[in-house]
C-alpha positions as CSV (number, residue, x, y, z in Angstrom):
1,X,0.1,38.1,-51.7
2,X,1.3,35.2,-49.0
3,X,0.1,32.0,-50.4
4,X,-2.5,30.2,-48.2
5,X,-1.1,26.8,-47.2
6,X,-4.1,24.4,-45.9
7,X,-4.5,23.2,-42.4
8,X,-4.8,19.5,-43.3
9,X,-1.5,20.1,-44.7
10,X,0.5,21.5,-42.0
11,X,-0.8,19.1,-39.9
12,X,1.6,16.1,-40.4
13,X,4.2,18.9,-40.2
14,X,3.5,19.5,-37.0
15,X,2.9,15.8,-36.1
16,X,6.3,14.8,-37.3
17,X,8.3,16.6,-34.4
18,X,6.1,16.4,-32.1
19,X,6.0,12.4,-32.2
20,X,10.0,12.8,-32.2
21,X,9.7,14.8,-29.3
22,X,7.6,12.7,-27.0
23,X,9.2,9.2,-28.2
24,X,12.5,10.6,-27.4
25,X,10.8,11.9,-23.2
26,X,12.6,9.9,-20.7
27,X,16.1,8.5,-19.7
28,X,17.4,5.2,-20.9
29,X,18.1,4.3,-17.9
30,X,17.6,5.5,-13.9
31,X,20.9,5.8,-11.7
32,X,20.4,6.5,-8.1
33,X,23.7,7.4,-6.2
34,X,23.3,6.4,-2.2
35,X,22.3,8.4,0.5
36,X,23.6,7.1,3.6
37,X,22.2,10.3,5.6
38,X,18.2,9.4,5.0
39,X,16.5,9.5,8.3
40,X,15.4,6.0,7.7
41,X,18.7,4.6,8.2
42,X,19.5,6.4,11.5
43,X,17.8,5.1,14.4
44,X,19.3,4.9,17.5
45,X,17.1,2.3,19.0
46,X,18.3,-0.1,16.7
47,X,21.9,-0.3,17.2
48,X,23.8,-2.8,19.0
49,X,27.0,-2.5,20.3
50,X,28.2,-6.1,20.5
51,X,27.5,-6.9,17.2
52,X,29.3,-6.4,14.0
53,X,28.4,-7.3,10.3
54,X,31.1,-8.8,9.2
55,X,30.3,-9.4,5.5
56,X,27.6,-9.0,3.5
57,X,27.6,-11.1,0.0
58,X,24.9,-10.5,-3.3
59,X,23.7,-14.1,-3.6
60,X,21.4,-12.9,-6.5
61,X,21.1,-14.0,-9.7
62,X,22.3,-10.8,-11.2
63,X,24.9,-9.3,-9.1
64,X,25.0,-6.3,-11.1
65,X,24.4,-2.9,-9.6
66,X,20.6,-3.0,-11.1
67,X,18.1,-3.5,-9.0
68,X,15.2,-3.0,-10.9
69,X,13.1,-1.3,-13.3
70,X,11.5,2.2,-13.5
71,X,8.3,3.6,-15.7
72,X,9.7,6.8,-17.4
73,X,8.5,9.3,-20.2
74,X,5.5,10.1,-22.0
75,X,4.3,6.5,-22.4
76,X,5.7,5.0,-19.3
77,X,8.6,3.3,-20.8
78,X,10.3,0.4,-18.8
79,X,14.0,1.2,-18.7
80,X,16.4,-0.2,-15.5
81,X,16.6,1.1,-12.3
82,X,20.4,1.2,-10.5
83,X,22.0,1.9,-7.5
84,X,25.3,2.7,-8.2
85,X,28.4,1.1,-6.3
86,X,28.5,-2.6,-5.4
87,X,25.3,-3.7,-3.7
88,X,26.7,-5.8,-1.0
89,X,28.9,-2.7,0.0
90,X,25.9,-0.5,-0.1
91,X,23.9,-2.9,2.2
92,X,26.4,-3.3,4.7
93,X,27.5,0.4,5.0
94,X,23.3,0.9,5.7
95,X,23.2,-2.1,8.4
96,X,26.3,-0.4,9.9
97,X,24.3,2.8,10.0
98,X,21.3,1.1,11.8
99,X,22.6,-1.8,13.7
100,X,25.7,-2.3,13.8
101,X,28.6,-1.9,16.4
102,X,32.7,-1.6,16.2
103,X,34.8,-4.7,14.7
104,X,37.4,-3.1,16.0
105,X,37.3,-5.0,19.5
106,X,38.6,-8.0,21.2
107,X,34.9,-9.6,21.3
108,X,31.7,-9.6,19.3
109,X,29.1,-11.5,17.4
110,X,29.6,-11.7,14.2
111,X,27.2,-11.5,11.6
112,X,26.9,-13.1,8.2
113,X,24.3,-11.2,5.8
114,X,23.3,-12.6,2.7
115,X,21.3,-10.5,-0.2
116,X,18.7,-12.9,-1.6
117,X,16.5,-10.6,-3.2
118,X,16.6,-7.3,-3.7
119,X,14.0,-5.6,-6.3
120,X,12.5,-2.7,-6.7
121,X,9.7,-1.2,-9.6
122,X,6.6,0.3,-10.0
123,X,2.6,-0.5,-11.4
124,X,1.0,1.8,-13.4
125,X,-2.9,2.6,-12.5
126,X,-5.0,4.7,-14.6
127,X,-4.7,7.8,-12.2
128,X,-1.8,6.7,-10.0
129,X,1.2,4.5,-10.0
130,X,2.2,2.5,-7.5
131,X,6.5,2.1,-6.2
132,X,7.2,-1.4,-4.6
133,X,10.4,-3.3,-3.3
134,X,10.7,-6.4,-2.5
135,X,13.4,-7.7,-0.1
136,X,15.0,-10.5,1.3
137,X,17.9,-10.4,3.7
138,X,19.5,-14.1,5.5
139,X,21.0,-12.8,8.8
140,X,23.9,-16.1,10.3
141,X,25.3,-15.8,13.5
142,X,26.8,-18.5,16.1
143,X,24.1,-18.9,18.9
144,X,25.9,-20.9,20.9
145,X,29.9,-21.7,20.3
146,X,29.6,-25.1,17.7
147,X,26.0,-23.4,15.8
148,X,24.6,-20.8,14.0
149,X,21.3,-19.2,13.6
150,X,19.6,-18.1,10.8
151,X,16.8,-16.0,10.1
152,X,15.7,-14.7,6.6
153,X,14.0,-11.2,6.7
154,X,11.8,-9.8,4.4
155,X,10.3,-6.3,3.7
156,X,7.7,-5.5,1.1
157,X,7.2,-2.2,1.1
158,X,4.9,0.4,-1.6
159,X,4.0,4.3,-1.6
160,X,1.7,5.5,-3.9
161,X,2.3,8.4,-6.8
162,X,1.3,10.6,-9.2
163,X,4.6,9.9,-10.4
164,X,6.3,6.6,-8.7
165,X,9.6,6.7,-9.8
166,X,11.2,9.0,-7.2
167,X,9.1,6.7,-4.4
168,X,11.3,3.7,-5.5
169,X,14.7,5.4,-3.9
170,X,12.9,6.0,-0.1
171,X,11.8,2.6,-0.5
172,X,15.3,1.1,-0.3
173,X,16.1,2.7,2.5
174,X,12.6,2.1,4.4
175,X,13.2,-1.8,3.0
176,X,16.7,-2.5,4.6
177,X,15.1,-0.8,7.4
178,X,12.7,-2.8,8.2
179,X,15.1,-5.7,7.9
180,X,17.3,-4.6,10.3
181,X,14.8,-3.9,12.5
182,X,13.3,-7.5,12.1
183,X,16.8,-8.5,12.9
184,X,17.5,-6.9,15.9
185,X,13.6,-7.2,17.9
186,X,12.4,-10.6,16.4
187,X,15.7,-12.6,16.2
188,X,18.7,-11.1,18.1
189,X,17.2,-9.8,21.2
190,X,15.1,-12.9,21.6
191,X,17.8,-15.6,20.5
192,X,21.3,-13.5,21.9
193,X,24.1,-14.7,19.9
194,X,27.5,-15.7,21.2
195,X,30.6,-12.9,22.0
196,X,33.6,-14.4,20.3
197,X,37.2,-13.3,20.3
198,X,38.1,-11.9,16.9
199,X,39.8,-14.8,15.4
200,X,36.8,-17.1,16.1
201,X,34.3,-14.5,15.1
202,X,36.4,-14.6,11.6
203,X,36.9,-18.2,11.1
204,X,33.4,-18.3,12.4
205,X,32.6,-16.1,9.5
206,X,34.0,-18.1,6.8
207,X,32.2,-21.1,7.9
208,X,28.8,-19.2,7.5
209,X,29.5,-17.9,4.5
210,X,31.4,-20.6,2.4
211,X,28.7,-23.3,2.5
212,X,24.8,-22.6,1.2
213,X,22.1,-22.9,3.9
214,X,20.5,-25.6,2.6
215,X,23.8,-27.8,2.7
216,X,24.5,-26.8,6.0
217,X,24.5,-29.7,8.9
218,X,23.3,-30.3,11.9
219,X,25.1,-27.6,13.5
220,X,23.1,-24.8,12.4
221,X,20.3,-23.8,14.0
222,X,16.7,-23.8,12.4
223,X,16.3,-21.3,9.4
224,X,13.5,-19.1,10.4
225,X,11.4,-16.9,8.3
226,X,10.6,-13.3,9.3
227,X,8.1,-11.4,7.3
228,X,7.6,-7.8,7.5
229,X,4.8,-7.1,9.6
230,X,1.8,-5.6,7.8
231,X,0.9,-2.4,8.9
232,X,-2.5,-0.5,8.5
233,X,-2.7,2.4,6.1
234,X,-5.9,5.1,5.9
235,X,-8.0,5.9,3.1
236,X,-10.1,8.6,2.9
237,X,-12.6,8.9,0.2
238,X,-16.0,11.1,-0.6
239,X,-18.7,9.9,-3.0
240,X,-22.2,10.2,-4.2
241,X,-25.1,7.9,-5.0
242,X,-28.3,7.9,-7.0
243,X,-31.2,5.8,-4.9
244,X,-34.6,5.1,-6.5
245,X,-36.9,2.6,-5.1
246,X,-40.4,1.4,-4.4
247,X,-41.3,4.4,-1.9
248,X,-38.0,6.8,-2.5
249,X,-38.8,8.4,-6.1
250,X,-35.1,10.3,-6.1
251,X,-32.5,9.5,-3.6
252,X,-29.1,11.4,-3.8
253,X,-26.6,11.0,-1.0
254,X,-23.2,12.5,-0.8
255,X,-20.9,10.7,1.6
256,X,-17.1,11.0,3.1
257,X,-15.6,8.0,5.0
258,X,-11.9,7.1,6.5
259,X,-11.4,3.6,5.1
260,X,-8.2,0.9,6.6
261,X,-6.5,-1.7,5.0
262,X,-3.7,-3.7,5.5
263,X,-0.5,-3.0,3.3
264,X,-2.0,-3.6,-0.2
265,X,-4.5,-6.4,0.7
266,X,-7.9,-7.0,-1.1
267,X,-10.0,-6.3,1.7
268,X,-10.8,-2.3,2.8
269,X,-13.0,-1.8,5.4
270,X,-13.9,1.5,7.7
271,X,-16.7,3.6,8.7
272,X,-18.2,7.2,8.0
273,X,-21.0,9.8,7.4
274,X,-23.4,11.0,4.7
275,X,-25.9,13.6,3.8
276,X,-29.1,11.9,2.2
277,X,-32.0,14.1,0.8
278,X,-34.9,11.7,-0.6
279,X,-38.4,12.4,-2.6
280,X,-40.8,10.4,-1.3
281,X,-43.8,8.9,-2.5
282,X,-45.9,6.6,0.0
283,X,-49.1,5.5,-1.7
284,X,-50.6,3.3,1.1
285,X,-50.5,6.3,3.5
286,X,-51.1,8.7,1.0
287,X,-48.6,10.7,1.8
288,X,-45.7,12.5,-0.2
289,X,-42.7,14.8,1.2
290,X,-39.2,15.4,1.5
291,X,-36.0,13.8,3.8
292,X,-33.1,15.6,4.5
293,X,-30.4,13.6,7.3
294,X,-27.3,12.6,8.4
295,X,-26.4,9.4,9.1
296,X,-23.5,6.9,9.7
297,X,-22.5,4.1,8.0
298,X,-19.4,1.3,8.2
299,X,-18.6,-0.3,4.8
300,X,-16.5,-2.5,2.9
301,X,-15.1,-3.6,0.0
302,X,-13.4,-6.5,-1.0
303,X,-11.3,-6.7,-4.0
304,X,-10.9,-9.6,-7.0
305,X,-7.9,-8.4,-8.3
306,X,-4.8,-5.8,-7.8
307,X,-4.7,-2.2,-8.9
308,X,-7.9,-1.9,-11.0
309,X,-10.3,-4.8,-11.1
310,X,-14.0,-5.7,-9.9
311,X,-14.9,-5.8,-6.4
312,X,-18.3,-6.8,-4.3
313,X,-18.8,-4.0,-1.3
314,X,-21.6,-3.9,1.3
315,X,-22.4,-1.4,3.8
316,X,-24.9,-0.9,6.6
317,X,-26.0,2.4,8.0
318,X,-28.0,3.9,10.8
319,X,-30.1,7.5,10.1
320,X,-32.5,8.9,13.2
321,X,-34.2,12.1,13.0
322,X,-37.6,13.7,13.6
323,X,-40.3,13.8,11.0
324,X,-43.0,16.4,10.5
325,X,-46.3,15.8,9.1
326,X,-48.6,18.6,7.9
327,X,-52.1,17.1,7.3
328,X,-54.0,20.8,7.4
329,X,-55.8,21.0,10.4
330,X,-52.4,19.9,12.4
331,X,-48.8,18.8,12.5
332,X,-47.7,15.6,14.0
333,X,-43.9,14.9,14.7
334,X,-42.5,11.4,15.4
335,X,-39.2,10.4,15.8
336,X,-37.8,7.5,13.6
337,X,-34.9,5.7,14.0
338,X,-33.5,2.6,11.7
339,X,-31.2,0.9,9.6
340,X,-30.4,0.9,6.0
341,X,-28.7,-2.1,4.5
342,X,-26.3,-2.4,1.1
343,X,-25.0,-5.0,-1.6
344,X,-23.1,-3.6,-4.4
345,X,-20.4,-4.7,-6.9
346,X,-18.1,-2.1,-8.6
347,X,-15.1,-1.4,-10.7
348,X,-12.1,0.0,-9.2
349,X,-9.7,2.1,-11.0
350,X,-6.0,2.1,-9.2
351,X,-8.4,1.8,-6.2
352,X,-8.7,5.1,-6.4
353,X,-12.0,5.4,-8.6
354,X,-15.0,3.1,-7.4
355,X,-18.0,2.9,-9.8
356,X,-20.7,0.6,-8.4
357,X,-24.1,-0.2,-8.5
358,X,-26.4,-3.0,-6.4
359,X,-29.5,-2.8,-3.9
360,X,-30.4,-1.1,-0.8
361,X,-32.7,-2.4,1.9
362,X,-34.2,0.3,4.5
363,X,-36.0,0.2,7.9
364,X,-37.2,3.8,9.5
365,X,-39.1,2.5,13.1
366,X,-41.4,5.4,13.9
367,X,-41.3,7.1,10.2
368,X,-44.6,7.1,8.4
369,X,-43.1,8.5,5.2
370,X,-40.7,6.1,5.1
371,X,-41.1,2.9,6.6
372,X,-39.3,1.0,4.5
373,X,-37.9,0.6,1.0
374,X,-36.2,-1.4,-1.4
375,X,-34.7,-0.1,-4.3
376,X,-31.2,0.3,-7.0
377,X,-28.6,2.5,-5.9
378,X,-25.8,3.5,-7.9
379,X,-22.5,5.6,-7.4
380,X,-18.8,7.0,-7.9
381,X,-16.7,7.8,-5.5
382,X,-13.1,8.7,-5.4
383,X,-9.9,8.6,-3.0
384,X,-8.6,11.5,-1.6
């Protein structure tokens, strides 16, 4: 007879493997090799033909080819995130690809780069991660023949993920993008730098690249600051809500909206529809019936912290219909039109989950089911 062998004991059996298993998930490290073909770093628009980056130099604390770090594994472990070769190399092959035009001539403008910062990772949400970069790029060229400019570009880029860690490579290439771009529409088209034969343009080089900005003299031009501009993304989300008031006995409303915000910032905002049905119970007319509408509504939502975190919301809505009133020996119809007025707080999740609860205000003109109410909502509702 085959021995029975309890399942208590077996247990830690199957534990102990397992556990090996899932603490030995993920890379010790992530390596991304360059891909100087991405669409992002090919657009025509951008290139200028009498320029010419002349050098590019890593001015970052670590001048190693890591860049970052990346969330890996089972448990999200932090390990580093590279991009292999020699960064400054990397950077200037991909301004060459956007911007840049031929050394090889008698004339140009030369232009220093400098690679301040140059960062990349990702936040973990409950449901979602989140990849970012951060970069910071100090364009030098001579504006007239005895100064220089200088502009420092930044890009701040994220994308959103089930999984972030193949988001973060994209996000280089969209980053030094947007740089370049900055560059060329905010600094070198509006301030034109100076054609130089090529021995000035590389003595003219040295100049800008041997001494640190801040020691520079009079000479130089003032350093401006060029941020990224912030640009609107769209959220769409559907929900539901529980409503109980004074005059509404059971409110449920299920509702979809397209919400904007801009980059990652702590204020969302945006408008859209819902489907309310409501039990009703109006003692001082004696009367008790049913609602089923549409209606509009624009809301929003502002946030007290990144990623998940409390936030206060409001909303305001308009619902019109026709009502019908049976009272036996006829039927009267009215039409109502009005507002309805919210205050919430909530509980975002990745701001991807919203739980909230707060108050409701109502105003039907021409209703007598519903004339007004006051009541406690509460809802979930959830990004798509």
């Amino acid at each position: 007879m085959r021995p029975h062998v309890p399942a208590r004991a077996l247990l830690p059996a199957c534990l102990i493997p397992f556990a090996a298993l899932v603490a030995g998930c993920g890379a010790s490290q992530v390596s991304v090799q360059p891909d100087f073909n991405r669409s992002e770093l090919h657009q025509p628009s951008l290139k200028r033909e009498g320029i010419c980056f002349v050098k590019v130099e890593d001015r970052r604390a670590d001048t190693s080819s890591r860049i970052g770090k990346a969330r890996v594994g089972f448990f999200n472990r932090t390990v580093p995130y590279y991009l292999a070769g020699n960064l400054a190399g990397n950077v200037k092959r991909m301004l060459d690809t956007l911007a840049g035009g031929s050394c090889a001539r008698d004339r140009y403008i030369p232009v220093t780069v400098t690679i301040d910062t140059f960062n990349v990772g990702e936040h973990s949400g409950l449901f979602s991660e989140e990849a970012y970069g951060d970069f910071n790029l100090h364009f030098i060229y001579p504006v007239t023949p005895d100064s220089l400019g200088s502009f420092s570009i930044s890009s701040h880029p994220t994308q959103g993920a089930a999984d972030a860690t193949d988001e973060i490579e994209p996000l280089i290439y969209k980053g030094v993008a947007e740089c370049a771009r900055l560059f060329v529409e905010r600094a070198l088209d509006r301030t034109p730098g100076v054609a130089m034969p090529s021995d000035s343009a590389r003595a003219a080089n040295s100049s800008a690249s041997a001494i640190p900005f801040a020691q520079r003299g009079p000479a130089v031009g003032k350093d401006q600051v060029i941020a990224g501009e912030k640009s609107h993304g769209t959220r769409n989300e559907i929900g539901g809500n529980y409503l109980t008031g004074s005059r509404i006995v059971t409110g449920v409303r299920i509702t979809y909206g397209i919400l904007t915000e801009k980059d990652s910032s702590d204020f969302r905002w945006g408008a859209g529809l819902s489907l309310n049905y409501n039990d009703i119970r109006n003692e001082s007319a004696s009367l008790t019936g049913s609602f089923v509408n549409f209606g509009s509504r624009v809301m929003a939502r502002y946030f007290l912290g990144a990623h998940t975190s409390f936030y206060v919301a409001g909303a305001i809505g308009l619902v019109g219909g026709t009502e019908s009133i049976d009272y036996g020996t006829n039927v009267e119809s009215s039409f109502f039109i009005g507002p309805n007025v919210e205050e919430t707080v909530g509980l975002s999740l990745n701001r991807r989950v919203f739980l909230e609860v707060g108050s409701y205000q109502l105003a039907y003109f021409g209703s007598k089911l519903l004339p007004s109410d006051v009541g406690l909502i509460a809802g979930v509702s959830f990004g798509l």
